[in-house]
N, C-alpha and C positions, 0 to 999 in steps of 0.2 A: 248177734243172731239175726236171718237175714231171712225173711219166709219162702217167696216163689224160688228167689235163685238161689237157698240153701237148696231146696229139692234137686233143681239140680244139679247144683255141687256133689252133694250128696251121693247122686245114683252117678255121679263120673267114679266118685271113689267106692262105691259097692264094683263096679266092672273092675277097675283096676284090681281091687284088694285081690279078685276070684280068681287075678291072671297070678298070684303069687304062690310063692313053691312055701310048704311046710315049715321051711327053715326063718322063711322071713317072718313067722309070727308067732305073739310070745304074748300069755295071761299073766297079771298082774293080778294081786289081790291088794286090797287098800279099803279099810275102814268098812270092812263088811260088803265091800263089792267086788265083781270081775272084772278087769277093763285087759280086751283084747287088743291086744297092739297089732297095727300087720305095717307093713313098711310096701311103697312102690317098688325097692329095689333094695337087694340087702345090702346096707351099708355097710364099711369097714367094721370087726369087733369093736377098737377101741371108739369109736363113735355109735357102736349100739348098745355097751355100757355106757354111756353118757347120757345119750335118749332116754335107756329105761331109769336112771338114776332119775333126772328131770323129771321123769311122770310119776313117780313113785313121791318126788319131793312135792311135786302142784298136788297131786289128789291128797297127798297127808296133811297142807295147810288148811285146804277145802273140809275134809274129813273135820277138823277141830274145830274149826268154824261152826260148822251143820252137826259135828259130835257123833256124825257117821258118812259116808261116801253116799250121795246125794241119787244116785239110782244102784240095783243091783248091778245091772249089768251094762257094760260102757262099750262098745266099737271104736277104737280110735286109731283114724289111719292117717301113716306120717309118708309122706310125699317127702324123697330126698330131691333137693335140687340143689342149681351151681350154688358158690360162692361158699357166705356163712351167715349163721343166725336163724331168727326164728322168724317164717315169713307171712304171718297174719294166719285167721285159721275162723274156722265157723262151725256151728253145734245145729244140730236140728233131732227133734225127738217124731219123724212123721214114721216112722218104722224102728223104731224100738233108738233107744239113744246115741247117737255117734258122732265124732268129733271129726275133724278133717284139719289136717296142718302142716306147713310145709318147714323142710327143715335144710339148711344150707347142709353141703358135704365136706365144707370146711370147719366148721362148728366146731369149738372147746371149750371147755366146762364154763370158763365165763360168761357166755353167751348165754346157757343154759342158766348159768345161776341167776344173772342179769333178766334172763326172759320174766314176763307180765302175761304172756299171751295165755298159756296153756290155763293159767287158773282163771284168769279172767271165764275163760269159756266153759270151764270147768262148773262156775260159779252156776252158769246158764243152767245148767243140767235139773240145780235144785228151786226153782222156781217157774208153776204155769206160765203157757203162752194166753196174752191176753190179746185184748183188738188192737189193731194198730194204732189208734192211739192213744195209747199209755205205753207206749213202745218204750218208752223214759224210763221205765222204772223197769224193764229186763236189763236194758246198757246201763242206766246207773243204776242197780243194785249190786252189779259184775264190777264196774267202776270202783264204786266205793269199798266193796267187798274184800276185790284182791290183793288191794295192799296192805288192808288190816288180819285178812286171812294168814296172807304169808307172814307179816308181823308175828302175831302170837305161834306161828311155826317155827319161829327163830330164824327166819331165812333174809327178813329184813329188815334194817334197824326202823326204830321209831322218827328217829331225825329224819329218815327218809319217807317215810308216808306221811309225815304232817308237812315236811316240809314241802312235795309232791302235792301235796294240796291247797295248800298256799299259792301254788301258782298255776295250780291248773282249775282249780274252781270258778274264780271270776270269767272265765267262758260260761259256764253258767248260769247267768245272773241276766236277766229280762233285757232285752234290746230294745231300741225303739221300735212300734207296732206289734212286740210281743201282746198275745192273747192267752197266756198261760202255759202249762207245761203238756196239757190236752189240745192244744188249738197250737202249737208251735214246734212244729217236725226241724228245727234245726239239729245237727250235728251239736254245737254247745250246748243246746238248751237239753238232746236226747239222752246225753254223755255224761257230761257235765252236772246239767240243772238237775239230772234225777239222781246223780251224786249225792248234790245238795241237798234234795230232799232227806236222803237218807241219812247221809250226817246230822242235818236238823233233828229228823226222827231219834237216831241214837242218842243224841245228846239229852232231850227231852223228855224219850223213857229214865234215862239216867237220873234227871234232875228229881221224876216227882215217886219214883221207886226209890231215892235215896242211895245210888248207884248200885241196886241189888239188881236190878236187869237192864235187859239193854235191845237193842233191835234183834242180834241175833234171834233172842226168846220169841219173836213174832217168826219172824223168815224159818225158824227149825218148826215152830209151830204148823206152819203152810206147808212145810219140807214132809213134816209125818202124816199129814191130811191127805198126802198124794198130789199136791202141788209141783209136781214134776214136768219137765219139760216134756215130756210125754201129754201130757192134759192139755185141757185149752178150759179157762176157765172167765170168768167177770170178775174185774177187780177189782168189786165190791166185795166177791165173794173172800178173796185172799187180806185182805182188809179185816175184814170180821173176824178172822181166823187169826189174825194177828195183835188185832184189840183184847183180842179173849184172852189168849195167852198173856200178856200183859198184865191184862186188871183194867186198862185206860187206854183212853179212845184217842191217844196221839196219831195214830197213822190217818184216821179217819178225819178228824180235825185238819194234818196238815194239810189231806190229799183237796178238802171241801176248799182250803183256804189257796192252794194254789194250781187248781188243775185250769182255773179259767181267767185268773187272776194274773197281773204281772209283780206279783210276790216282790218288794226290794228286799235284799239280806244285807245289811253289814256286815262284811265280814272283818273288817279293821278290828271292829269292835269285837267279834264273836274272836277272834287270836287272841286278841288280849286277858278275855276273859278264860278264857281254857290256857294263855302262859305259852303262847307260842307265836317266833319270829322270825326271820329271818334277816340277816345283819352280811352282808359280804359272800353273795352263796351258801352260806349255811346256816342251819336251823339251830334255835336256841330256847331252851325252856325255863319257865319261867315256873315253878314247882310251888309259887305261894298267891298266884293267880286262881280265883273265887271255882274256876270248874277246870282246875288242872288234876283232881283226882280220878275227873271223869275222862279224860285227857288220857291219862294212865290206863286206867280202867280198858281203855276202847283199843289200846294197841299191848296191852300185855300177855307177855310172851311163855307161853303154856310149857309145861313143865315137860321135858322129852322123856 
């Protein structure tokens, strides 16, 4: 999510969508919302069954997540271009919620199934914008979000999101002259560290709830308060609202302990202890490890 030059990103694809004929745009309903599809250019059928399949599948892992589609109503407009795949994409809520995303015109279901992007951004929708810096905690909340989201959608294995984190988190982890995760606009520290954050966070609600709640219960907590990408809010205020929901002041605690801080994590240590490795490329579990139910717990895959 990206502020001035989402705007205008944004107002390129409000003029485009206007130039498109009746045919190229198609409503979706999913988890109690509307999300208007419009397309640059209409694509071949068999590639716009494929496209609405993909959006149908991101907003139903997001939906389970949040326990409902995270605004009523969504604008999402797919720019076909050369090649194949899904080619980055950005959310802005400054005129009611709208996604913008580009899609190769060679694209097959792989691609789609493979994609990150759309729920990642998806993710954006259900959480306020705060100031710029806590920028950390919109990218890593989408971060850490979309591959436990698609997880419990059955869209992706568990070996794949822990293992995906195993090796993408150490970008996370304080550099030298980091100043915390408030005072240090890196790319890892944005992405990444506020990943970490939230990992910590889930983990933590888990341990002292006795693995009866979990972060989600904060983030759907802010989701129903009207913490929508729509709002612009402090976040203090999204904090509060999510300690509540809880019972306990994890989020509050971690945010005090690492927003100016350069926080170490072990994370050698934190795998081992949730039972999870990676040995030869591929991930390995370890199911009698001290927080491998909370392990379980964080990536299990909701009932279709």
């Amino acid at each position: 999510m990206v502020r001035v030059a989402s705007l205008i990103f944004a107002t390129f694809w409000l003029l485009l969508a206007s130039r498109t004929t009746a045919q190229d745009n198609t409503q979706l309903e999913v988890g109690g919302g509307k999300i208007d599809v419009f397309f640059s250019s209409s694509p071949a059928e068999p590639l716009r069954q494929l496209i609405l399949k993909w959006v149908v599948s991101s907003a139903r892992a997001v939906t389970i997540y949040y326990e409902k589609f995270p605004v009523s109503h969504l604008r999402l407009r797919i720019r076909i271009s050369d090649g194949r795949g899904v080619h980055g994409g950005r959310t802005t809520g400054w005129d009611g919620p709208a996604i913008a995303i580009a899609v190769g015109q060679s694209s097959n279901d792989s691609d789609f199934t493979e994609d990150w992007v759309l729920t990642h951004e998806m993710v954006h929708l259900a959480f306020p914008s705060v100031a710029e810096e806590h920028h950390w905690i919109e990218e890593g909340s989408a971060t850490y979000i979309e591959p436990v989201a698609r997880a419990r959608g059955g869209d992706l294995s568990a070996e794949k999101v822990w293992g995906d984190l195993v090796e993408g988190l150490p970008q996370g982890l304080p550099q030298p002259g980091d100043r915390g995760l408030d005072f240090t606009p890196t790319w890892g520290r944005t992405y990444w560290g506020g990943a970490l954050f939230c990992l910590l966070a889930d983990i933590e609600i888990r341990k002292r709830t006795g693995n009866k709640q979990g972060l989600e219960g904060a983030l759907r907590a802010i989701l129903k308060a009207g913490g929508t990408i729509e709002s612009e809010w402090p976040l203090a205020r999204a904090i509060e609202i999510g300690d509540r929901a809880t019972g306990i002041p994890v989020l509050r605690e971690l945010y005090d302990k690492m927003k100016a801080s350069p926080v170490p994590v072990d994370l050698g240590a934190l795998w081992m202890e949730l039972g999870v490795a990676r040995r030869n490329g591929k991930t390995e579990f370890n199911d009698r490890a001290p927080l491998a139910p909370i392990r379980k717990a964080i990536t299990q895959s909701a009932a279709r």
